[in-house]
N, C-alpha and C positions, 0 to 999 in steps of 0.2 A: 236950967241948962246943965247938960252933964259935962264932969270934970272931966278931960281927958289926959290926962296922970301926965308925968316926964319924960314919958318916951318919941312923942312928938317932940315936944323942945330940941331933946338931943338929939334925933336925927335932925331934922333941919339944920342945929348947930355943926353935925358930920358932914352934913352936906356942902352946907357954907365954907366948910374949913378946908373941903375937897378941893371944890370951886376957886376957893383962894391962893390952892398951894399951886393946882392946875396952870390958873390967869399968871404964875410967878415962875415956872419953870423954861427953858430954853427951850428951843426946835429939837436939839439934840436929846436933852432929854424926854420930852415930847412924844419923838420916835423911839425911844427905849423903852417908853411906856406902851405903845402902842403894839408895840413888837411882843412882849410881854403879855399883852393880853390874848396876844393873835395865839399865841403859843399855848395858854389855858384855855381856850375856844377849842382849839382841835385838839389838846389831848382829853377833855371834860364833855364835851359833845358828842354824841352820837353822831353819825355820818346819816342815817337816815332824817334825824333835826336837822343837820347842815341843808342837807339837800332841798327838805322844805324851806326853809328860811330863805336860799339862793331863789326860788321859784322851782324849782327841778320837784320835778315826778318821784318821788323817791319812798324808803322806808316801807311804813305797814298802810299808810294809805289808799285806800281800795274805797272809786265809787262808782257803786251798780247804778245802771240804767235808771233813769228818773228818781233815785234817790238823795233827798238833799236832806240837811242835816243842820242842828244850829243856827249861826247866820252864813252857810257857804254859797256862796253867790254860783252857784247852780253849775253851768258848766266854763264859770271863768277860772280864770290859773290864782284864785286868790279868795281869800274873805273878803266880804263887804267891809266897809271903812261905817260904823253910824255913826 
């Protein structure tokens, strides 16, 4: 069996401790947080990312005629889910 060193432990441990501080903060803070991240989303993101991410046609996205690609579910607004 291969050792997989302490880098799993501690993130899980980051993770847990997230989760915890998370499940213990107020609605008010809650929203502080949230507002906070909304604000590093749009200044960090590309507007063409955004666009994809919402569903919107956006960016450098370009697909020809009968060409599929990956797993793109051909001419739906989305990737397949496997």
């Amino acid at each position: 069996m291969a050792r997989l060193g302490l880098g799993p432990l501690l993130l899980a441990g980051a993770a847990a401790f997230g989760y915890y501080k998370y499940s213990k903060m107020t609605a008010a803070e809650k929203d502080q947080l949230k507002q906070k991240a909304m604000k590093v989303y749009e200044d960090n993101v590309p507007q063409n990312v955004r666009d994809m991410i919402n569903g919107k046609q956006g960016g450098q996205h370009h697909q020809t005629a009968g060409a599929t690609g990956g797993n793109y579910n051909g001419g739906t607004d989305g990737f397949s889910q496997m």
